[in-house]
C-alpha positions in Angstrom: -27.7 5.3 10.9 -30.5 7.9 10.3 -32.5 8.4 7.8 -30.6 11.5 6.7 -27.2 9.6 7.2 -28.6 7.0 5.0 -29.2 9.4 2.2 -26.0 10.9 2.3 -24.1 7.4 2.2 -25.9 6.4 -1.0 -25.4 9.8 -2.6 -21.7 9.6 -1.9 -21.7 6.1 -3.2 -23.3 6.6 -6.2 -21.1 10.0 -6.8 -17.9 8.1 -6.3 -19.2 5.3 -8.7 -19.5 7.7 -11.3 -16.5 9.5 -10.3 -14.4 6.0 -10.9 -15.9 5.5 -14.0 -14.9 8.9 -15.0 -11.2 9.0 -13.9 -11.0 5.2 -15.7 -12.2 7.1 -19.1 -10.4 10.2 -18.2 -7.3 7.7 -17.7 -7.5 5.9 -20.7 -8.6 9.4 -22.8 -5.6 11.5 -21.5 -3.5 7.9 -23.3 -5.6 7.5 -26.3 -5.3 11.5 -27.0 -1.8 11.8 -26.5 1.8 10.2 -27.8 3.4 9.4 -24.8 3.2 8.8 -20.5 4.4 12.4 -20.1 2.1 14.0 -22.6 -0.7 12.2 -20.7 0.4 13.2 -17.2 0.5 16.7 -18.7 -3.1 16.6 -19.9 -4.1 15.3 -16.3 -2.3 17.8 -14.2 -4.0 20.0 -16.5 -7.5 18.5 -15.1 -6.4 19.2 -11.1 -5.1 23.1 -12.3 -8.4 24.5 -10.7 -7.3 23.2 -7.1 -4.6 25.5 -6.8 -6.9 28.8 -7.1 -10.1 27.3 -6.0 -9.4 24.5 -2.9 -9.6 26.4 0.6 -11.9 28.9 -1.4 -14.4 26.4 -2.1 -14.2 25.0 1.6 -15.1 28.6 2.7 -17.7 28.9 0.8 -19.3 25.7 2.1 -18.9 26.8 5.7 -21.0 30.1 4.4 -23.6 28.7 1.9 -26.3 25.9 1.9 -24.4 22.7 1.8 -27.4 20.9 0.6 -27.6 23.6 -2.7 -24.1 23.1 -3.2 -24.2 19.2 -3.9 -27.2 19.9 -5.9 -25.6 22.1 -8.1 -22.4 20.2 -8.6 -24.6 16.5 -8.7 -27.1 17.9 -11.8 -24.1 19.3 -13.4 -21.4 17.3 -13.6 -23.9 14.8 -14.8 -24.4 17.2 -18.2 -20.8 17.6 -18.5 -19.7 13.8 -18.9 -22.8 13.2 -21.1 -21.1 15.8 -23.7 -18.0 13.5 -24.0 -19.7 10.4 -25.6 -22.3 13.0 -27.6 -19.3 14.9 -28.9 -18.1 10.9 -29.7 -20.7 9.9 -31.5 -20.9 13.1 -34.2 -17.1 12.4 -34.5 -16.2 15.9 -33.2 -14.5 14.9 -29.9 -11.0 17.2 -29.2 -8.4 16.9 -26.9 -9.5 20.0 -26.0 -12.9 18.8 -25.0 -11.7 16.4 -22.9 -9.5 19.0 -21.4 -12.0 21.4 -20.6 -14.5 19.0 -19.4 -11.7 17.7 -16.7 -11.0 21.1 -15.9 -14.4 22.2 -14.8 -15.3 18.9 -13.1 -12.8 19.6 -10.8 -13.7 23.1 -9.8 -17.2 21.2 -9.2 -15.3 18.7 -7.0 -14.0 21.4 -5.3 -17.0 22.6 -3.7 -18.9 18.8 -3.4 -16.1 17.2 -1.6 -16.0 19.4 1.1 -19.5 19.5 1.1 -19.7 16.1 2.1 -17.1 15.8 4.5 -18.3 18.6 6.1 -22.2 17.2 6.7 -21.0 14.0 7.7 -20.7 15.2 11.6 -23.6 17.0 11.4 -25.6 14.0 10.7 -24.3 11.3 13.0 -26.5 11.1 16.3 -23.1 10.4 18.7 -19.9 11.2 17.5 -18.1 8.5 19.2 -19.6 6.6 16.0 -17.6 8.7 13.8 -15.0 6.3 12.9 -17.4 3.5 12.0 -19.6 5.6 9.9 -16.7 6.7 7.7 -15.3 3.4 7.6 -19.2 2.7 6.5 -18.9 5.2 4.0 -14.9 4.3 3.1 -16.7 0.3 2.2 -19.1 1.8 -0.6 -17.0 4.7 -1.8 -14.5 1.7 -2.6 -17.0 -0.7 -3.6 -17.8 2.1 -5.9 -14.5 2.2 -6.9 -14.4 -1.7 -7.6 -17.7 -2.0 -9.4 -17.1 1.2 -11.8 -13.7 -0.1 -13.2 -14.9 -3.4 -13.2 -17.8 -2.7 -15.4 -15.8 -0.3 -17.4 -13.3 -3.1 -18.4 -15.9 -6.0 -19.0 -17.2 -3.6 -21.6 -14.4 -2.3 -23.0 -13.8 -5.9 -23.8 -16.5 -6.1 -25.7 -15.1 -3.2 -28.0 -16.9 -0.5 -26.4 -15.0 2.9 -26.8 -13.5 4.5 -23.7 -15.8 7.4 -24.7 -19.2 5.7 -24.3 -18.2 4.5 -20.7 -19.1 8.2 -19.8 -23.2 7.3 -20.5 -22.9 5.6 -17.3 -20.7 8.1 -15.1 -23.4 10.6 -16.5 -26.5 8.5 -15.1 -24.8 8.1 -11.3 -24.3 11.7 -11.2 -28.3 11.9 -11.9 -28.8 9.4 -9.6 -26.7 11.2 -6.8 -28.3 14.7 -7.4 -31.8 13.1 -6.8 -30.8 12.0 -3.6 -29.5 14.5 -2.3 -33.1 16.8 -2.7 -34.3 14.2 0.4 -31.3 14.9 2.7 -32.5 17.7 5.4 -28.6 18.7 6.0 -28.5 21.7 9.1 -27.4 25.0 7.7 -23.8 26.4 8.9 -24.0 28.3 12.0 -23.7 31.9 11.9 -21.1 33.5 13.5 -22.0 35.5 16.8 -21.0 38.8 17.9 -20.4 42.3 16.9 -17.3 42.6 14.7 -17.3 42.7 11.2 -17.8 39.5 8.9 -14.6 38.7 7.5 -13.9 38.3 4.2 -13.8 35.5 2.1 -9.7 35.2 1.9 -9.6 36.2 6.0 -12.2 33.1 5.9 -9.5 31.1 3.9 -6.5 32.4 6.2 -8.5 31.1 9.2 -8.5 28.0 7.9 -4.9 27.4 6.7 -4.0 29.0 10.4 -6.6 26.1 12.3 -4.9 23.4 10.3 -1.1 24.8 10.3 0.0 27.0 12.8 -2.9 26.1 15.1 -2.0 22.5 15.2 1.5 21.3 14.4 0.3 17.6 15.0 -2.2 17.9 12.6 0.1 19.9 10.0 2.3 17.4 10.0 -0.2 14.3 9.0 -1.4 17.1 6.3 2.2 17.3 5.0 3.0 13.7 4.8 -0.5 13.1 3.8 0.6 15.8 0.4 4.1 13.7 0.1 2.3 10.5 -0.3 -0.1 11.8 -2.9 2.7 13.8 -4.9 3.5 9.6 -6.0 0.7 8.0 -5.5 -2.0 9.0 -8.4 0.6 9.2 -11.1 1.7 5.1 -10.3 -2.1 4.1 -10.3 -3.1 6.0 -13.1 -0.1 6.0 -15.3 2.6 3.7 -13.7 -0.1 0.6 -13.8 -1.4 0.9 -17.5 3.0 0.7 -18.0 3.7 -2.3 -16.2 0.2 -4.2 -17.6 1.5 -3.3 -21.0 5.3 -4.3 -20.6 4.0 -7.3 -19.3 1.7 -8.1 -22.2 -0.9 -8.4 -19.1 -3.8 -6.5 -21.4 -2.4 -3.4 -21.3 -5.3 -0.8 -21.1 -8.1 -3.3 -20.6 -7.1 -4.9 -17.8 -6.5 -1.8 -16.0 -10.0 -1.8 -14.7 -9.8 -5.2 -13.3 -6.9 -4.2 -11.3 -7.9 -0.9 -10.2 -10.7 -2.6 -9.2 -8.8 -5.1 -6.9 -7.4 -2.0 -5.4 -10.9 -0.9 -4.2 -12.1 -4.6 -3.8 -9.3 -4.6 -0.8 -10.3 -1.0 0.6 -13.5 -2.0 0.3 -13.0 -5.1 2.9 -10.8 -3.6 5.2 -12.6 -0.5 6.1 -15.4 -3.3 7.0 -13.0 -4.2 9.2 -11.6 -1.4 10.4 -15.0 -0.4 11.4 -15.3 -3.1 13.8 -12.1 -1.6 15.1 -10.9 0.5 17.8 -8.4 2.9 16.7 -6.9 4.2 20.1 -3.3 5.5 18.0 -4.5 6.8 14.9 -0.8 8.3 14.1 0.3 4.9 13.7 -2.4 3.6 11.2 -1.4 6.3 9.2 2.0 5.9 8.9 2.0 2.0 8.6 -0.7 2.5 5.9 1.9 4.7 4.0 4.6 2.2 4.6 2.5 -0.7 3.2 1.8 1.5 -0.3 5.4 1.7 -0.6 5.9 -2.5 -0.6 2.8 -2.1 -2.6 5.1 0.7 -5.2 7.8 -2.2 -4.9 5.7 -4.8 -6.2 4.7 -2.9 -9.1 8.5 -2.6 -10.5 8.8 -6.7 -10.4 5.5 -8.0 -11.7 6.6 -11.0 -13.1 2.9 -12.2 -13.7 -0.8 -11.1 -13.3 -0.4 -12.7 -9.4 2.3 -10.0 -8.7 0.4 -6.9 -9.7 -2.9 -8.5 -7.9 -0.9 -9.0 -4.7 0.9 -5.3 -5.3 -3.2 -3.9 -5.4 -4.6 -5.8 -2.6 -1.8 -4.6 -0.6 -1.9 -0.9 -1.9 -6.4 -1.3 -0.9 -5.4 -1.9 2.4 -2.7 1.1 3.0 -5.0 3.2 1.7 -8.1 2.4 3.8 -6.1 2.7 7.0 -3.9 5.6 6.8 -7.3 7.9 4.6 -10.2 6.5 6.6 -8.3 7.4 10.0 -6.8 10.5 8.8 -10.6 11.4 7.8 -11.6 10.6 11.4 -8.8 12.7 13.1 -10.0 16.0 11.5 -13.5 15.8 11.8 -13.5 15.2 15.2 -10.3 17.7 15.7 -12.7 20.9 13.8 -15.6 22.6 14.9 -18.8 22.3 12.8 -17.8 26.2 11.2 -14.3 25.3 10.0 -15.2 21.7 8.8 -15.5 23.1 5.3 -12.6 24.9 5.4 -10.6 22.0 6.9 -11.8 19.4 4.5 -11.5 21.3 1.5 -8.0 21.9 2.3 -7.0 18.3 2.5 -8.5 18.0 -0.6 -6.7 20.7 -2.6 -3.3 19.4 -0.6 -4.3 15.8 -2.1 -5.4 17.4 -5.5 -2.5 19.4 -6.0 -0.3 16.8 -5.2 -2.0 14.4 -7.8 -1.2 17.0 -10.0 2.5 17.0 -10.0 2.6 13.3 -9.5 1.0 12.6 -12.5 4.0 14.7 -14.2 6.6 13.6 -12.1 5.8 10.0 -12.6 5.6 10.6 -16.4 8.6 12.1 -16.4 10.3 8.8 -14.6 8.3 6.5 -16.6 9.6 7.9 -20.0 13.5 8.5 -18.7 14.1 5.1 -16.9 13.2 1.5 -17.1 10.4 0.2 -15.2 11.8 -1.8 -12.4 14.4 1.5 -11.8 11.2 3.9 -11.5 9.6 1.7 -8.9 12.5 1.5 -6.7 12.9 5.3 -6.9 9.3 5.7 -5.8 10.0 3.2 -2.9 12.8 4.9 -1.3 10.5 7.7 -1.7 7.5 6.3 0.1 9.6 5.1 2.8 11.7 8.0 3.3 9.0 10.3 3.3 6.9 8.0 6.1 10.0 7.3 7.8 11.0 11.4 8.2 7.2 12.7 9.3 6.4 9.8 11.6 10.0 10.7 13.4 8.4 14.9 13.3 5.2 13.8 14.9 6.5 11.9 17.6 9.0 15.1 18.6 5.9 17.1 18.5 3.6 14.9 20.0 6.0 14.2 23.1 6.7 18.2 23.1 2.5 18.8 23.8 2.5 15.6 26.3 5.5 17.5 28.3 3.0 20.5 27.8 -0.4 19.1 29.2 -1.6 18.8 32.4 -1.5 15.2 34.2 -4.6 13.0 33.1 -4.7 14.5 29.9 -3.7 12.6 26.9 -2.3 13.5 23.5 -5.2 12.0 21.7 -3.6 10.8 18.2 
């Protein structure tokens, strides 16, 4: 890697440390704050709202505006705002609605830095046939942030440390992040050539959603599984997992960090290894990456013991680091360098919104049914859903090899 490269990777890791801290608080928060599973799904679909009138917006705005200002901004900023949860602790005058509007403006931040990100990545790696390994780099830290942030957030939590004053130390790895990023020399978007009019911002958008969609069918289709996977997924890790650890008398809420943080200790390890990996049918990781969360889902409904939920979270690391990391790959190397933004910040508002109505959906089930019976709705689910898009891309993707010219390949 670069120098430049190398920047980037530990500004992304530090962000995404901080960012797992923050969702572990947030998490715990949304439960302490409220009486109920559904009350605190509510709250957190609450904190993804700004995705759904923001997303492709903020991708288009990337693709138009230093991307290099842009994390600046978001880095020194969402650094304040988690500092004002445990100051607002401390004088005893934390709300609900602190909390709330905290989440909510974090993610319009997220909006913008994600994208941002995603979209710099390309422009940074010296042959692009490296790609895959240098996001499968980046996949290893982003989840060993994801490991070490829960991890440290539950050894002190057992040490009676509020879930409030976890947020000191999301607030110093933003700080750290946004100093980073001022030694990252990131090259500007290109500007558009020729002699029509700019288009606006919400044309801008419309490209976009027309790249991704209409554009390319193949691709549409991994976005749509990719949303039906995510309209489960956060609402089982974030409020389905706190359940079973409880119902087990596992440590309920404080060893939720410990096993969110064997989820990332597995994505963390297999993205080493699928960086030493040549992915020559990237469909297929996808899908059997989407199939292995739903045994993971399964687990979850039958515990039994500590073991159970350990295996259920190793398995769920590993699903995840296959099907995103690919799915990552495949669009960056599928979009030119002026709709990257775009691109990526619509798979993020997808994922985002989907989060959002997972987290009421799955708080709906988990306060209407019994555990195991929640978990074995969620698995038909997963596997239906896999099972239904993988059999749509193959129609498609033998409908554009029918279409090709000989000695041209499909290439997914």
């Amino acid at each position: 890697m670069n120098r430049n490269l190398k920047l980037l990777w530990f500004t992304d890791a530090s962000s995404i440390f901080g960012t797992s801290v923050y969702t572990l608080a947030l998490t715990l928060l949304s439960l302490q704050y409220s009486d109920s599973a559904l009350g605190a799904g509510a709250v957190l679909f609450v904190s993804v709202i700004p995705y759904f009138f923001l997303g492709i917006i903020g991708g288009v705005i990337v693709d138009r505006v230093d991307r290099k200002a842009i994390m600046l901004f978001c880095g020194w900023t969402r650094g304040l705002l988690t500092l004002s949860i445990p100051i607002a602790h401390a004088a005893d005058a934390l709300t609900l609605g602190h909390i709330v509007t905290v989440s909510f403006v974090m993610t319009c931040l997220r909006a913008f830095f994600f994208p941002s990100i995603q979209a710099s990545i390309p422009l940074l790696v010296d042959d692009k046939k490296d790609l895959n390994k240098v996001n499968a780099y980046f996949g290893s830290t982003q989840n060993l942030g994801l490991m070490l942030g829960p991890s440290l957030g539950g050894i002190l939590l057992q040490f009676d440390l509020d879930v409030a004053e976890l947020l000191y130390i999301d607030s110093v790895s933003y700080f750290i992040s946004a100093l980073l990023i001022s030694f990252i020399r990131i090259p500007k978007p290109e500007k558009q050539t020729g002699s029509g009019k700019k288009p606006t911002i919400l044309q801008d958008a419309w490209r976009g959603i027309a790249f991704i969609s209409v554009g390319n069918k193949e691709i549409a289709i991994m976005i749509a599984s990719f949303a039906a996977q995510l309209l489960i997924g956060a609402g089982v890790v974030q409020l389905g997992i706190p359940k079973v650890l409880e119902a087990a008398d596992l440590g309920g809420q404080k060893s939720y960090g410990f096993v969110i943080s064997i989820v990332s200790l597995s994505s963390m390890l297999s993205s080493f290894w699928l960086s030493k990996r040549k992915v020559l049918q990237p469909a297929k990781w996808i899908f059997a990456g989407y199939a292995l969360r739903g045994v993971s889902f399964f687990l979850l409904g039958f515990p039994g013991s500590m073991l159970g939920i350990v295996l259920s979270a190793l398995i769920q690391g590993f699903g995840n680091t296959i099907s995103g990391t690919t799915l990552t790959t495949v669009l960056q190397l599928r979009t030119p360098n002026e709709m990257l933004g775009k691109v990526m910040a619509l798979r993020s508002s997808v994922g985002n919104v989907a989060d959002a109505f997972a987290y009421l959906l799955i708080g709906g089930l988990l306060s209407a049914f019994s555990l195991p019976l929640a978990f074995v709705a969620v698995t038909v689910y997963v596997f239906g859903t896999t099972a239904i898009f993988y059999g749509l891309w193959l129609r498609q993707a033998r409908q554009q090899a029918r279409m090709e010219t000989p000695g041209q390949s499909v290439g997914m």
